[in-house]
DSSP file (Angstrom, degrees, kcal/mol; ACC not computed):
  #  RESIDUE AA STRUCTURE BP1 BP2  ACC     N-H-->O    O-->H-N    N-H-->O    O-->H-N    TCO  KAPPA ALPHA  PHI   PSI    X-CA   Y-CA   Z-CA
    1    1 A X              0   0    0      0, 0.0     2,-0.7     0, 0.0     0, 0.0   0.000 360.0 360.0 360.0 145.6  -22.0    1.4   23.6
    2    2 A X        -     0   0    0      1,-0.1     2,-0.2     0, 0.0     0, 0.0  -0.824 360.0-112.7 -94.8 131.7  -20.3   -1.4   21.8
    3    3 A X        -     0   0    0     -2,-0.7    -1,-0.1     1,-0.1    33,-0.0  -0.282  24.0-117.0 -61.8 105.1  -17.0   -1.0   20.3
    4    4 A X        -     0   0    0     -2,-0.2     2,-0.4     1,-0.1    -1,-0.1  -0.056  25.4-137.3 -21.1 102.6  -16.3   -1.0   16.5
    5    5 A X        +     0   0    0      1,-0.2     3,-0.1     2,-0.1    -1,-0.1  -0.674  27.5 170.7 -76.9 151.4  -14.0   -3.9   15.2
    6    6 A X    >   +     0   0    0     -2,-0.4     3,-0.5     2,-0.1    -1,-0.2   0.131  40.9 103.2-133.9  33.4  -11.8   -2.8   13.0
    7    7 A X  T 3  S+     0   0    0      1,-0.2    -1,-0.1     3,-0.0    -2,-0.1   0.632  80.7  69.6 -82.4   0.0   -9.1   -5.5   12.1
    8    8 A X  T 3  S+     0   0    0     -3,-0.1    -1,-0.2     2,-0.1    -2,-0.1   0.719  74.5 117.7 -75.4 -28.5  -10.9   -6.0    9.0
    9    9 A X    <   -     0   0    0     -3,-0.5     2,-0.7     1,-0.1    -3,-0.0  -0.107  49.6-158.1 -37.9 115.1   -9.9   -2.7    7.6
   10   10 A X    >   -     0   0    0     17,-0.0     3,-5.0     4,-0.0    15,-0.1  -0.864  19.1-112.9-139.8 178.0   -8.1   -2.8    5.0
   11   11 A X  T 3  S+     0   0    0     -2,-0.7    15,-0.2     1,-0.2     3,-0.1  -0.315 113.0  23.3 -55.3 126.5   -5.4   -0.2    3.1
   12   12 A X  T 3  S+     0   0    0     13,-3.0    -1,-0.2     1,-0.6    13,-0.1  -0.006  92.1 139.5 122.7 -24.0   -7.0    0.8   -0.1
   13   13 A X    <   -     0   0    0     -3,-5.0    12,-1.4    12,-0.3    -1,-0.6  -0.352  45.4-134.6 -54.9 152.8  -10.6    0.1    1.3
   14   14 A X  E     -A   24   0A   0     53,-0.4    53,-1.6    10,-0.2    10,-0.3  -0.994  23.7-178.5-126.7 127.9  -13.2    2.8    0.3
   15   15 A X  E     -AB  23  66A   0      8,-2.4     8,-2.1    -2,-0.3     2,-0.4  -0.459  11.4-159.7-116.0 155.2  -15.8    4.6    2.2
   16   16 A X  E     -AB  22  65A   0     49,-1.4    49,-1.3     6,-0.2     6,-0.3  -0.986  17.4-113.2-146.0 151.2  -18.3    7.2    0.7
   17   17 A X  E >   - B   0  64A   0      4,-5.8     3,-1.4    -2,-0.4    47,-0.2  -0.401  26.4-109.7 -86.7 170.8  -20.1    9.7    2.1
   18   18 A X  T 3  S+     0   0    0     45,-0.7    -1,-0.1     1,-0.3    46,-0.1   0.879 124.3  53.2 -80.2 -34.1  -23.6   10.3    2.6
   19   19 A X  T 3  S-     0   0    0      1,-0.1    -1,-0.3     2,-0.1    -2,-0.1   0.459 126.2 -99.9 -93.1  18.8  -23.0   13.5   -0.4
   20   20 A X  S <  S+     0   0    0     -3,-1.4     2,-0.6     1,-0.3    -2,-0.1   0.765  77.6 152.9  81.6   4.8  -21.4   10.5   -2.8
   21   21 A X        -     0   0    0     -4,-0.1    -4,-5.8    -5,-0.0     2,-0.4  -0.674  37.5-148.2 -60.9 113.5  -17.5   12.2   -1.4
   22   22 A X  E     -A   16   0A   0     -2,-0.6    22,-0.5    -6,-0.3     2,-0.5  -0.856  20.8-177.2 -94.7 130.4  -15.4    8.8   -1.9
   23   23 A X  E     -A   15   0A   0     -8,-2.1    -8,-2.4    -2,-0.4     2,-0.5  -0.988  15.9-140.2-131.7 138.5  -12.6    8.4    0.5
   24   24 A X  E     -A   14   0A   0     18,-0.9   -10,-0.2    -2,-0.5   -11,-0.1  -0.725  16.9-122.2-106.3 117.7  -10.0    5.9    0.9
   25   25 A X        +     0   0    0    -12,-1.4   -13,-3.0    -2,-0.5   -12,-0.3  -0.313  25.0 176.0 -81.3 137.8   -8.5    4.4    4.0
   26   26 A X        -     0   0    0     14,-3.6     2,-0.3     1,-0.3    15,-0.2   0.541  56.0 -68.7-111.5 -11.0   -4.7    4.7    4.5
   27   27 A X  B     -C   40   0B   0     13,-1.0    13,-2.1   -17,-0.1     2,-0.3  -0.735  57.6 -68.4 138.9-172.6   -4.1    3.1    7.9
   28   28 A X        -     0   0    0     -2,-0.3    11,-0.3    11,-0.3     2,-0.2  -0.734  43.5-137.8-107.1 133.6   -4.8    3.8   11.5
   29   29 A X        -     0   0    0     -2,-0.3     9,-0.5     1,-0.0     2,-0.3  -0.583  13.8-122.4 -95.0 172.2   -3.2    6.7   13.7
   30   30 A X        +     0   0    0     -2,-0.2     2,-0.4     7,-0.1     4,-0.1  -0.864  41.3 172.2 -79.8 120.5   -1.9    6.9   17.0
   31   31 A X        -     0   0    0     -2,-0.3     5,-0.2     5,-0.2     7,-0.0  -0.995  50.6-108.3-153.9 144.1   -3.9    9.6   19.0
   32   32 A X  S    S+     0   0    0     -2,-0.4     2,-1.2     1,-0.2    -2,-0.0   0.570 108.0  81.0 -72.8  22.8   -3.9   10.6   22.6
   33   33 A X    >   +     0   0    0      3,-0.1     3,-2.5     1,-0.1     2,-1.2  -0.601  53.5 161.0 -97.1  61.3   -7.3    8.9   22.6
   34   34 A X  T 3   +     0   0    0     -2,-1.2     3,-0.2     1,-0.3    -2,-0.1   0.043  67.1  66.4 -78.6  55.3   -6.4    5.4   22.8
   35   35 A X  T 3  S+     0   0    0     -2,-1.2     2,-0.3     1,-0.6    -1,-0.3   0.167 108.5  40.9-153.3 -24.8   -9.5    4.3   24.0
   36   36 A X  S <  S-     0   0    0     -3,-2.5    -1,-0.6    -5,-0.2     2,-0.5  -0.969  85.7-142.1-151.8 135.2  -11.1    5.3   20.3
   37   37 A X        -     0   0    0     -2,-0.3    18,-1.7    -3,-0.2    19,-0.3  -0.943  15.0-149.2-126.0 131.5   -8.8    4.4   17.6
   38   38 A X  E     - D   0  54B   0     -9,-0.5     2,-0.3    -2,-0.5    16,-0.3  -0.385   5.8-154.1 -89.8 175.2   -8.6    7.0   14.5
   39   39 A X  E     - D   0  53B   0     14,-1.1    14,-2.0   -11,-0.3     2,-0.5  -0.942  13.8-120.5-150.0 170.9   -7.9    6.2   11.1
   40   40 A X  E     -CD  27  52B   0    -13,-2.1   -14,-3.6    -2,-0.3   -13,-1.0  -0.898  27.7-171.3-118.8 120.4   -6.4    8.3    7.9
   41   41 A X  E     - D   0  51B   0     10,-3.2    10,-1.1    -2,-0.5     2,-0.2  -0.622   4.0-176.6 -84.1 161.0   -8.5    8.7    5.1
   42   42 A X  E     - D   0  50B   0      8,-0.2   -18,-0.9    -2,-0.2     8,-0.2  -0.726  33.9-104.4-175.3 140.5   -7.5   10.3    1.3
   43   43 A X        -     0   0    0      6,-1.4   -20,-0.2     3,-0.5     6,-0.1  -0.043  31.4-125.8 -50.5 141.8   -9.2   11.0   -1.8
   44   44 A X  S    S+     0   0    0    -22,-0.5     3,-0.5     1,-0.1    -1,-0.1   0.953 108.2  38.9 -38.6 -60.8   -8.4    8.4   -4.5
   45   45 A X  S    S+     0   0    0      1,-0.2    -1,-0.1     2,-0.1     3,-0.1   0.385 121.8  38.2 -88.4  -6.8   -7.3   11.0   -6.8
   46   46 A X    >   +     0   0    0      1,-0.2     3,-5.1     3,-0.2    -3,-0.5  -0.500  57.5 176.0-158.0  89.5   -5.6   13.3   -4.7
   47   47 A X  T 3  S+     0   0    0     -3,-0.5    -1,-0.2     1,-0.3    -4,-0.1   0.764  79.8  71.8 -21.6 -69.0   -3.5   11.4   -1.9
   48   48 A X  T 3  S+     0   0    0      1,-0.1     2,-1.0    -6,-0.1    -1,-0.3   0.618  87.9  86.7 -48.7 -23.6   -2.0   14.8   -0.6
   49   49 A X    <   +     0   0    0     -3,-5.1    -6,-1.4    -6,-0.1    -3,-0.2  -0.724  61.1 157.6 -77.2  89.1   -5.8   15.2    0.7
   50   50 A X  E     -D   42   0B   0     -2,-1.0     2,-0.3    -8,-0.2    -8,-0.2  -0.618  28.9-172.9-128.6 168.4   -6.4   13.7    3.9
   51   51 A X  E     -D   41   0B   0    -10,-1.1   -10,-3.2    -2,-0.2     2,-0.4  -0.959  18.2-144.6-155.0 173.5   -8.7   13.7    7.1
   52   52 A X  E     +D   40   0B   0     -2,-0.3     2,-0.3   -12,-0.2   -12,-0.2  -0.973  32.2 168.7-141.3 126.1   -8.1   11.6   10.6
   53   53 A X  E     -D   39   0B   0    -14,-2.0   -14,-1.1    -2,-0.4     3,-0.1  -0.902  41.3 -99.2-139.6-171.6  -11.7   10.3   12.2
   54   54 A X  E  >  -D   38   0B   0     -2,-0.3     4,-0.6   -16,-0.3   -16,-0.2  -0.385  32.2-122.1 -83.6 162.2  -12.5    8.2   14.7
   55   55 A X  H >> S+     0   0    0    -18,-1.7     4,-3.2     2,-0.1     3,-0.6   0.848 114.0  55.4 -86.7 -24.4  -13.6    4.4   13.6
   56   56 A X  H 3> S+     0   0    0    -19,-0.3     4,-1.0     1,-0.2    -1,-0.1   0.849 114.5  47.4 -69.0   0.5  -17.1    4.2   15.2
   57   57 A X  H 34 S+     0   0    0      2,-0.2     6,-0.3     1,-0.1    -1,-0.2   0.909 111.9  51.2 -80.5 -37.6  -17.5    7.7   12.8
   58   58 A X  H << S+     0   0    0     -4,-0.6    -2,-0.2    -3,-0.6    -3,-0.1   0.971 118.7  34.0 -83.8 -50.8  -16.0    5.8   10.0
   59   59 A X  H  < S+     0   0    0     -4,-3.2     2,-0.7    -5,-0.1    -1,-0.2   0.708  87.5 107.3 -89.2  -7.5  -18.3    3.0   10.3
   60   60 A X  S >X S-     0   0    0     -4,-1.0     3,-2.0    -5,-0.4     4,-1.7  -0.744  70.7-132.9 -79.6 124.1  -22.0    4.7   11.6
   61   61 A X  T 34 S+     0   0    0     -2,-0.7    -1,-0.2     1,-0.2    -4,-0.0   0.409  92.5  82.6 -43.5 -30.1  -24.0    4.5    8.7
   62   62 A X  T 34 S+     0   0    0     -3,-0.1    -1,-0.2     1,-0.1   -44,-0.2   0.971 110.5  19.5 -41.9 -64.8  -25.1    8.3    9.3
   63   63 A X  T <4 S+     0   0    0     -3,-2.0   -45,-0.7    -6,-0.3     2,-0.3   0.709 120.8  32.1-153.2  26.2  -22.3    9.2    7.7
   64   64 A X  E  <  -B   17   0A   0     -4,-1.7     2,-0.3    -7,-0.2    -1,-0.2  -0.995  41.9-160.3-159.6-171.9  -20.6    6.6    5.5
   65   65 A X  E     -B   16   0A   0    -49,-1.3   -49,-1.4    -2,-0.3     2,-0.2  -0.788  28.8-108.7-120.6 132.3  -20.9    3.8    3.3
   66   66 A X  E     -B   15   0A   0     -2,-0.3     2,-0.3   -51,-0.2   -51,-0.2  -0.747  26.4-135.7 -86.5 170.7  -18.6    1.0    2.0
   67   67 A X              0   0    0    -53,-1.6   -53,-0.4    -2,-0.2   -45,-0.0  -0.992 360.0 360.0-128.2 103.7  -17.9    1.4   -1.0
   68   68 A X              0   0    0     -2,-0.3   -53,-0.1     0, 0.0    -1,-0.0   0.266 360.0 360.0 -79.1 360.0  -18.3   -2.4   -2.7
């Protein structure tokens, strides 16, 4: 399988989800999966709200979107 780039990412970029949920990327974690590099998502409107996925999740079309 081929490997996601992700150096393009950047803070502030915005993803949405397939049910129209907009999410915002806050930077990339450390996880004991280095092999597959996560990243921190959070609602625009409420920062305190966050979720940690993988990047090839972040980027398969299944089940988000940039948000242009």
């Amino acid at each position: 399988m081929q490997r996601i780039r992700h150096e393009h990412l950047l803070e502030g970029q915005r993803f949405c989800t397939l049910e129209g949920r907009e999410w915002e990327f806050a930077g990339f974690i450390l996880t004991h999966f280095d092999k597959h590099p996560h990243v921190a998502l959070v609602k625009p409107l409420d920062r305190k709200t966050r979720k940690v996925i993988s990047v090839d999740a972040l980027f398969d079309k299944r089940l988000f979107n940039a948000v242009h």
